[in-house]
C-alpha positions in Angstrom: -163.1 186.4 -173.1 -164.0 190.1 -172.3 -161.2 192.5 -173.1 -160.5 194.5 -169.5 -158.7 198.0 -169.5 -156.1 198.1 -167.1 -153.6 201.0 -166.0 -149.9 200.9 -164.9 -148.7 204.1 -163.6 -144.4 205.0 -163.0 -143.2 207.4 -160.5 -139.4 207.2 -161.7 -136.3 209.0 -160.9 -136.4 211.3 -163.6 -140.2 210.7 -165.7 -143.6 210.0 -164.8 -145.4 207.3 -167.3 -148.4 205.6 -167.4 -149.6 202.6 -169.8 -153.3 201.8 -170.6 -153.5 198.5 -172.1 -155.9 195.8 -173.3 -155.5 192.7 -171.3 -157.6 189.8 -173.1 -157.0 186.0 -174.1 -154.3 184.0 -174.9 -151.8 185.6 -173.1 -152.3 189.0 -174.9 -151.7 192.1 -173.6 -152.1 195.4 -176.0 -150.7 199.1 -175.1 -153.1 201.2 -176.7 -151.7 204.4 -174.9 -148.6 205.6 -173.6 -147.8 208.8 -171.6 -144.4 210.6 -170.0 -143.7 213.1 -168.2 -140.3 214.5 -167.5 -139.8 215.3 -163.7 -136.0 214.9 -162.4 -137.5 214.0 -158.5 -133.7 212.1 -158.5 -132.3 215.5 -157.9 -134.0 216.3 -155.1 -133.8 212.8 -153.6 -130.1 212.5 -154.5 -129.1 215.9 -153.7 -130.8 216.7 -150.5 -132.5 213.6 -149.5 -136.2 215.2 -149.4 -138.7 215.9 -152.3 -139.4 219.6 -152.4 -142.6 221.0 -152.6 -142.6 222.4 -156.1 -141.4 219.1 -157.0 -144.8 217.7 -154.8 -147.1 220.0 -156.9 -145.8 219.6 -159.8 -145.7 215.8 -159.2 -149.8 215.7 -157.9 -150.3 218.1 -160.9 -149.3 215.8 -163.8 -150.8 212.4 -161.9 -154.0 214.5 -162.0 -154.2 214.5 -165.3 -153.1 210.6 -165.5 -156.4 210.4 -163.3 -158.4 212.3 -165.6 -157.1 210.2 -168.8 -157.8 207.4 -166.8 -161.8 208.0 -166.7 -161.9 208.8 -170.2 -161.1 205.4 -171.0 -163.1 204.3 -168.4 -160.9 202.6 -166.1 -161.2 201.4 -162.8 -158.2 199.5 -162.5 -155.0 200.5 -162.0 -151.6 200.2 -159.8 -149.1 202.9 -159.3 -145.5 202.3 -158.0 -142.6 204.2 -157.2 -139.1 203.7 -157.5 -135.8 204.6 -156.0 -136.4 208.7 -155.6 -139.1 208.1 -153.5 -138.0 204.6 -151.5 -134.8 207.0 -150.8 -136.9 210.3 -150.0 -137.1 210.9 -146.2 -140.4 212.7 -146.2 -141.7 210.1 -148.9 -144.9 209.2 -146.6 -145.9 212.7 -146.5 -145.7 213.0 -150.4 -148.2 209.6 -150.6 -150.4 211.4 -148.6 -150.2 214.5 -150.6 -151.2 211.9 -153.7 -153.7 210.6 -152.0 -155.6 213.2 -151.0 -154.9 215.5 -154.2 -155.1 212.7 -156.6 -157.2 209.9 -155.4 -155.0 207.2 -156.7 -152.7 205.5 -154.3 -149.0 205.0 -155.1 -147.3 202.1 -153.8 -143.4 202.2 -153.0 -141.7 198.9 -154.3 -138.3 197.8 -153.3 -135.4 197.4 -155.7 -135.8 193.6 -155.9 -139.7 193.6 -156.6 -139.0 196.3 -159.4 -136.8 194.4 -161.4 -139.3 190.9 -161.2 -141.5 193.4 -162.7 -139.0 194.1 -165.4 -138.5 190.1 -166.0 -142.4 190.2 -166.0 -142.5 192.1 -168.9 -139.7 190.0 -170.6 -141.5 186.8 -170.4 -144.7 187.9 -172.0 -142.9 186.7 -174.7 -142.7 183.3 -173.7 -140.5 181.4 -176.4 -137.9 184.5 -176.7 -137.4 184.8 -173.3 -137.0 181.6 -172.6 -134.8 181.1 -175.5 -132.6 183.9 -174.8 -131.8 183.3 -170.9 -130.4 179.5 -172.2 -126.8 179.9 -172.0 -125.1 182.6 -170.3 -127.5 185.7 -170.4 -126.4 189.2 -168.4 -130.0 191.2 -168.3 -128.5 194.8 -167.7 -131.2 197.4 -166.7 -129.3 201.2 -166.3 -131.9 203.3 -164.8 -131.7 206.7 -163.5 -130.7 206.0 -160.1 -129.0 202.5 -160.6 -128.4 200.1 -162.7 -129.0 196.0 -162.2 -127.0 193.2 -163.5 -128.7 189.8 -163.5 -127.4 186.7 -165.1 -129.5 183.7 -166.0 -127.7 180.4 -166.9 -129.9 177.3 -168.1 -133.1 179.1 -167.6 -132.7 180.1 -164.3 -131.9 183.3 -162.4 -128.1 182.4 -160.3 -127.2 186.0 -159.5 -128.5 189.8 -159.3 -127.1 192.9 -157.8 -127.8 196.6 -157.7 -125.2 198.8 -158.3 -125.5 202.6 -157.6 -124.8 203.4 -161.6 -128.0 205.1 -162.7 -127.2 207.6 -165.1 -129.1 210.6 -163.4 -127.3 209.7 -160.1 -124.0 209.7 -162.1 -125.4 213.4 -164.0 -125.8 215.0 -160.3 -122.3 213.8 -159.9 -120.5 215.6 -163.0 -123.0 218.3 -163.0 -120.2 220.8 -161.3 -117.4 219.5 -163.1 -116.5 221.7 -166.2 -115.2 219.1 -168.5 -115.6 218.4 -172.6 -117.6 215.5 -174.0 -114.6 213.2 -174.1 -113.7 214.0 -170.4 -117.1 213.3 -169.2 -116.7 210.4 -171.0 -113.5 209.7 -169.4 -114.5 210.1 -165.5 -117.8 208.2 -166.1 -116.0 205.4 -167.5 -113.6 205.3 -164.3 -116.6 205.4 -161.9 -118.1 202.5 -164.0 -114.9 200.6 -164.0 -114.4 201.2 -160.0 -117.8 199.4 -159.7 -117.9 196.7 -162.5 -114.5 195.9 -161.3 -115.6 194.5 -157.8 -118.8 192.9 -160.0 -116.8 190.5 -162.0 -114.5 189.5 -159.2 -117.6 188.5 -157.0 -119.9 187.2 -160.2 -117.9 186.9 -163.6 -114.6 185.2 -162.6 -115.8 182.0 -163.8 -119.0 182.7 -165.7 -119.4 183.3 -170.2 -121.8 185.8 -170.7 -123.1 185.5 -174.7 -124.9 188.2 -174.9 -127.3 191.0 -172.9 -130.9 192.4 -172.5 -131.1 195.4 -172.3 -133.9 197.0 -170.5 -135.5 200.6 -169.7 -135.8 204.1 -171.4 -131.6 204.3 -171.7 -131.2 201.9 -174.0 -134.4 202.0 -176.3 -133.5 206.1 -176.7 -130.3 205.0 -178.2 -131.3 202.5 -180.8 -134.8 203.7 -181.7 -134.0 205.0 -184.5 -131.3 203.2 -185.9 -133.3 200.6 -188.6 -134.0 202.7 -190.8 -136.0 205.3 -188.4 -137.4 202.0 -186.4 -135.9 200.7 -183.1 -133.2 198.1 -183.6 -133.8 195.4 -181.7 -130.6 193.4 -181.9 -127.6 194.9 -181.8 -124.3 193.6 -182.4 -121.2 194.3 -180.8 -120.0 195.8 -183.8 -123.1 198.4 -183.9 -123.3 199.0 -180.8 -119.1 200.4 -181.2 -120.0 202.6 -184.0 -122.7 204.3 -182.6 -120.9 205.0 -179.1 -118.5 206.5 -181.4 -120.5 208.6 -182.8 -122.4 209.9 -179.9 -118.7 210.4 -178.3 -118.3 213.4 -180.0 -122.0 214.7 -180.0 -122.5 218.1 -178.0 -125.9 218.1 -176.1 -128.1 219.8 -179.1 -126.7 217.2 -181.4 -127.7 214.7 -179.5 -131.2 216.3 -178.5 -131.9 216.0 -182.7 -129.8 213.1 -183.3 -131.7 210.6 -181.0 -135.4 212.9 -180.6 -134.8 213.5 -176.8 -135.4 216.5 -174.7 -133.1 219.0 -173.3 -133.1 217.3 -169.4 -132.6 214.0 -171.1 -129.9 214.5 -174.2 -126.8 214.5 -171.0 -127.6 211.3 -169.7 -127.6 209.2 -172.8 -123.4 209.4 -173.0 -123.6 207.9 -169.1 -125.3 205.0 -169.8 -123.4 204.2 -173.5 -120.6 204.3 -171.2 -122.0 202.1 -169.1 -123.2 199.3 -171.5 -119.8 199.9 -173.3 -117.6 199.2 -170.5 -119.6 196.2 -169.5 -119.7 194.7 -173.2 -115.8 195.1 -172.5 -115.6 193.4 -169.2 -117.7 190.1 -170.8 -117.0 190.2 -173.7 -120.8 189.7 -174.8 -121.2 189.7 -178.8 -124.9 191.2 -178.8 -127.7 193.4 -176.9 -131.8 192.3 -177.4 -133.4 195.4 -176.7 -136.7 194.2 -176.3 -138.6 197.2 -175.9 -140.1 196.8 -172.4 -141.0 199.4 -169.9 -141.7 199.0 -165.9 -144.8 199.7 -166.6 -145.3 196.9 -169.4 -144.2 195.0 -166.2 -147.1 196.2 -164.0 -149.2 195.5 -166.7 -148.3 191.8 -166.8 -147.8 191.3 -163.5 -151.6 192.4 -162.6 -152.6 189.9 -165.7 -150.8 187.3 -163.5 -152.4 187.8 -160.8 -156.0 187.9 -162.1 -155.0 184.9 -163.6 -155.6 186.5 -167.1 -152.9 185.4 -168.3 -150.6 182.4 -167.7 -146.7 181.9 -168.8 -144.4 178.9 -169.3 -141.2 181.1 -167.2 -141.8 180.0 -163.4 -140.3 183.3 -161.8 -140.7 181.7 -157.6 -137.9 179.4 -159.2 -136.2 182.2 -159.9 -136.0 183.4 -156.3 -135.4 180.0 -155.1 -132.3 180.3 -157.0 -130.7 183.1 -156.4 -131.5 181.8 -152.8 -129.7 178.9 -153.7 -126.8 181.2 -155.0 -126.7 183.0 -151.8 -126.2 180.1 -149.7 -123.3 178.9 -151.6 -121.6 182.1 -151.2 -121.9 181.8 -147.7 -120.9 178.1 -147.8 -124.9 176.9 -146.0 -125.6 174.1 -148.7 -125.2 170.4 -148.0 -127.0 167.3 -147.4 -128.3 168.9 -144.2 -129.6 172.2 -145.3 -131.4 170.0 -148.3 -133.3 167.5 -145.8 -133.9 170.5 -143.4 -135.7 172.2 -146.5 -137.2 168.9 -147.6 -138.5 168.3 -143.6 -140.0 172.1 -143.4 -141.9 171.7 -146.8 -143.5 168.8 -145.5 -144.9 170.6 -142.2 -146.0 173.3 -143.5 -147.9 171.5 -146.4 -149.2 168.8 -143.8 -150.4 171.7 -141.5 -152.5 173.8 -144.5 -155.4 173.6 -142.8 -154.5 174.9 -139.3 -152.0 177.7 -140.4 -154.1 179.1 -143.2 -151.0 180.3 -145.1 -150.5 180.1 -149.1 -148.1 180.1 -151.5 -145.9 183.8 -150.7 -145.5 182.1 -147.1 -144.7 178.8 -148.3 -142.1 180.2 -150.2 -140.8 182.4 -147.5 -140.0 179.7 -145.6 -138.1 177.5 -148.4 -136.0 180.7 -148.6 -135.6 181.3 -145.1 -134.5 177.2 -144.8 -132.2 177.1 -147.5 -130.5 180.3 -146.0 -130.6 179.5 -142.5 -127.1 179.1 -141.6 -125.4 181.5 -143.5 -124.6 183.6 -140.2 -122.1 180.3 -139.6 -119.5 182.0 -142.6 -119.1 185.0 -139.9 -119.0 183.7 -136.9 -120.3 180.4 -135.6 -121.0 181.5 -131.7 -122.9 184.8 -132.9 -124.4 183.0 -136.2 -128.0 184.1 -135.2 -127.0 188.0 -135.4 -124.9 187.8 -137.8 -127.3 185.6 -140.5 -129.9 188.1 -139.9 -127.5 191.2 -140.8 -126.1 189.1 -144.3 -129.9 188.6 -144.9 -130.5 192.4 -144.6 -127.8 193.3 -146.4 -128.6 191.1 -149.3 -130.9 191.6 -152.0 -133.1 189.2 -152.6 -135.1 189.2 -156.0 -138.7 189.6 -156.0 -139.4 190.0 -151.9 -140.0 193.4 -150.9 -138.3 194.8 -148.1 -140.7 193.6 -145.3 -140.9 190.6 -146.7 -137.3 190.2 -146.1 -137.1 191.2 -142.6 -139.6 188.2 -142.3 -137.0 186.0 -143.2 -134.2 187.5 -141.3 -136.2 187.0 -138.3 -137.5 184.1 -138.9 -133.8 182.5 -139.5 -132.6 185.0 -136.5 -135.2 183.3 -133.9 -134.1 179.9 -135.2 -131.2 179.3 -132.7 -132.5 181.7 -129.9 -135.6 182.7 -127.4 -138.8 184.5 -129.4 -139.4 187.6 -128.1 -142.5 188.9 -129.0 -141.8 192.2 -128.3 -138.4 192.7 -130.0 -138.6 191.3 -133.4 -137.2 193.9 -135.7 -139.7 195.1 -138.2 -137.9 198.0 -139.5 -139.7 198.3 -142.6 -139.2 201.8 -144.6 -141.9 203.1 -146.5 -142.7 200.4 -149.1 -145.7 198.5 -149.2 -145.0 195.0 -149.7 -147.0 193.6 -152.6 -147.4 190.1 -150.4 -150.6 189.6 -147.7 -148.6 191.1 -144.7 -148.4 195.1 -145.0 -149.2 195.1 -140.8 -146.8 194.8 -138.6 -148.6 192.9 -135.7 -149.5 190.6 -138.5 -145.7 189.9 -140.1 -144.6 189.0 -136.5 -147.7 186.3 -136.3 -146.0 185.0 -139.4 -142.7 184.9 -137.9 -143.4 183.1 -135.1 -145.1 180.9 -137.3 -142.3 180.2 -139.7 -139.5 180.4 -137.2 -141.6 177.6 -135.1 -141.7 175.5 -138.7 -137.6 176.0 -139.3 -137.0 174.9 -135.7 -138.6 171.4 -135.5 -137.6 170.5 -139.2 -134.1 171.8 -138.0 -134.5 169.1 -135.0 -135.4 166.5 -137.4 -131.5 166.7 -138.3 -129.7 167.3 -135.3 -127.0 165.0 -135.8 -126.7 165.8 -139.2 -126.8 162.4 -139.7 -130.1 162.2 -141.9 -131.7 159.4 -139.7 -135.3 160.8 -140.4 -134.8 160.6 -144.0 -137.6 158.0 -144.1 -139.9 160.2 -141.8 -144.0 160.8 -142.6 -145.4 163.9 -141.1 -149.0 163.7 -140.9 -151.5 165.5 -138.5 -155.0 163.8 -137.0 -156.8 165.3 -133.4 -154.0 168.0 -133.1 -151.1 166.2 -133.2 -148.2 166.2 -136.0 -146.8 163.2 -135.9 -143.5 162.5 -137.1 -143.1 158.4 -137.6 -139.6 156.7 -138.4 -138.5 153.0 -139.3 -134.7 154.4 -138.3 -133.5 151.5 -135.7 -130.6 152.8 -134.8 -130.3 155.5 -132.2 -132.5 158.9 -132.2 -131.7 160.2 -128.8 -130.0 163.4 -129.7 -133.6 163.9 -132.5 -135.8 163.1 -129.9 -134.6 165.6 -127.2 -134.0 168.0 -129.7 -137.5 167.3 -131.2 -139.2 167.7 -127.9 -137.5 170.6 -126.9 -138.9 172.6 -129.9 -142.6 170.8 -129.4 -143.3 173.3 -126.9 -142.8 176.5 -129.1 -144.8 174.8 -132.2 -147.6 173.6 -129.5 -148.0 177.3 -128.5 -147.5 178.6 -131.9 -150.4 176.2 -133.4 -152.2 174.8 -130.9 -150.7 171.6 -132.7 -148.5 169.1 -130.5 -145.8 167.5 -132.3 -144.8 163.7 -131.6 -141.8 162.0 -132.7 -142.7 158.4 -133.0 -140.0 155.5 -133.9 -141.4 152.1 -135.4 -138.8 150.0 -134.5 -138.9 146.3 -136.6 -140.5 143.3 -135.4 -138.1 140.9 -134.8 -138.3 137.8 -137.2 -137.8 134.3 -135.0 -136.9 131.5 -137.2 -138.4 128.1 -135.7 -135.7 125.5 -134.7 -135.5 122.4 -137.3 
């Protein structure tokens, strides 16, 4: 297999990077270059909610030269993504734009959730590891600049994540007027990480063992990169990990600038996040930290590998999603038998109607979320569970769907229980470009009106909640879905339910759903 050159370009809170790497067979992927740039666009974003426009030339300046490195190794492929700074900048279009035109290369904005799939991404490149170390009780703890991420994995699956506003630049803006000594920064940092982590474990750890952590991002590879004999450590115990917190306790910033080889803007923020890992190791007591060395944009990397199919990896990350969907909707008390045939009905009409809907897997799996989430509005308020499941939805992170991608849903599960209206379905979408089909507006209604028509016959199905379709097979022949039963008892409430939502799907699809009920033949025993 032909090697191909690929390149995975950062726009971070506080740094600039870009990775060129080799991308060939057998799941390998090779950085041959790395570069960084230190630019603190956090400080604008954080500060005054805008990205100046020194920060803007400076910013076009340095990609630039990422461009120009870029044709000397003769690449042609790349993808560029920015994180918090810009997602919370209010004149972030304009500064695209600017890139744009200035630049030539084109930045997308990811959400939070996509960024840190990207960061898993990376992690599962090494298949067996990964997958080893996410077994039993796993915390992966990513402090950023502008926030940190806690996800827990538990028997090789993803139950929770959350985003906590603990990045160590955001917590640097914070102390930056406050006159205090190394110990009483280290004090009021670890009081606004206790405040935060307290409310955490309440919500998450009340009832979970974490073993150990990942830690991922620059943070945590500045502090033990040189700590094996000049080499990064990459396991650290909980005993290590004291001792060298310790240590950097009482380090002023130019001791720390040629203890641990960072630069002047960086050196204050490396006490933040020890703090941060320090109190957390406290709160779980978690006896060790992998630090496997991964960047976001080793993440890029693999994820573009994925997608070209260059690659291929044991760890299936939509299960991932599926469970922390799973792990929403038993915070909100929306699993049961019901919600489980509902999803197992919806799955069924959406794969029986591939070839009139034209939709693929990212939809598919859009509406298995959307499904198992459906009545989650119920925990608020049962007469106003429509609104209010849509608002949860919104408010809730959901790992790996960008933000439009989530709207879809919230619609989709909104429009479930009430009248579509064309003209009103909130699409509210910031600046991000969602890495899914659907960046268009008129197009992410289309899907939906398509989805929400799916979730409302497959919610018919069940009216009763008395699983008497169980049986059911959907098929579809001269545009009609037909749904046949063997149930004999009574389907009335189904039926009307069913019919009532036929119209919708009809205009939806052009597709007429039928309800059909085989009743038995009766078996008449001759007289003797």
């Amino acid at each position: 297999m032909a090697v191909r050159m690929f390149a995975a370009i950062e726009v971070g809170s506080f740094e600039l990077e870009m990775g060129i790497y080799e991308i060939s067979g057998k799941n390998r992927i090779r950085q041959v270059d790395h570069v960084r740039h230190v630019i603190s666009l956090g400080s604008d974003t954080y500060n005054d909610r805008k990205i100046s426009y020194e920060m803007v030339e400076e910013l076009c300046r340095v990609l630039e030269d990422f461009s120009r490195i870029m044709k000397g190794y003769r690449i042609t492929e790349y993808r560029a993504y920015a994180t918090s700074a810009m997602r919370e900048a209010k004149n972030s279009r304009i500064v695209l734009e600017q890139i744009r035109v200035r630049t030539g290369l084109t930045v997308q904005i990811i959400s939070n959730s996509e960024q840190r799939l990207l960061t898993y991404k990376a992690l599962a490149v090494a298949d067996d590891e990964f997958d080893r170390n996410i077994r039993k009780g796993t915390a992966i703890l990513d402090v950023g600049f502008g926030s940190m991420q806690i996800s827990l994995f538990d028997e090789k699956l993803l139950v929770s994540t959350e985003n906590l506003p603990l990045g160590v630049l955001r917590i640097g803006e914070l102390l930056k007027n406050v006159s205090s000594t190394a110990e009483g920064t280290r004090r009021i940092t670890g009081e606004m990480v206790e405040s935060e982590l307290s409310n955490y474990q309440k919500m998450y750890l009340e009832e979970r063992r974490i073993k150990h952590v990942i830690g991922t991002g620059e943070n945590i590879m500045y502090l033990f990169r040189y700590e094996d004999g000049g080499k990064p450590l990459q396991w650290v115990t909980r005993e290590q990990f004291d001792r060298l917190y310790e240590r950097l306790s009482g380090m002023n910033p130019e001791a720390v600038e040629e203890q641990f080889g960072v630069s002047a803007e960086y050196a204050p923020l490396l006490l933040p996040s020890a703090v941060i890992y320090k109190k957390f190791l406290e709160m779980t007591g978690a006896e060790a930290i992998w630090i496997p060395g991964t960047r976001l944009c080793d993440g890029i990397a693999a994820e573009y590998a994925l997608d070209k199919r260059l690659i291929q990896l044991k760890h299936n990350f939509d299960n991932d999603i599926i469970s922390a969907s799973r792990d929403m909707a038993r915070r909100y008390r929306c699993q049961g038998s019901h919600s489980d045939l509902v999803e197992s009905y919806v799955l069924q009409i959406f794969d029986a109607m591939k070839r009139y809907h034209k939709m693929g897997s990212r939809e598919r799996l859009l509406l298995q979320i959307a499904v198992i989430i459906h009545s989650c509005g119920k925990f608020i308020s049962v007469r106003n569970a429509n609104e209010c499941a849509y608002n949860i939805i919104m408010s809730t992170e959901i790992i790996g769907l960008s933000h439009l991608e989530r709207e879809i849903v919230a619609n989709v599960v909104r429009y479930n229980i009430r009248d579509f209206d064309y003209n009103m379905v909130r699409m509210e979408a910031g600046p991000e470009l969602s890495s899914g089909s659907l960046p268009d507006q008129s197009d992410a209604t289309i899907l939906t009106a398509k989805l929400t028509a799916m979730l409302r016959l497959a919610n018919s199905m069940d009216r009763s909640h008395g699983q008497k379709l169980k049986d059911c097979r959907i098929t579809v022949k001269d545009k009609i879905l037909t749904v046949s039963t063997e149930y004999s008892g009574d389907i009335t409430l189904e039926a009307v339910s069913f019919e009532q939502k036929a119209a919708f799907f009809e205009e939806i699809f052009g597709i007429r759903p039928v309800l059909k009920q085989k009743r038995p033949v009766l078996q008449i025993r001759p007289i003797t």
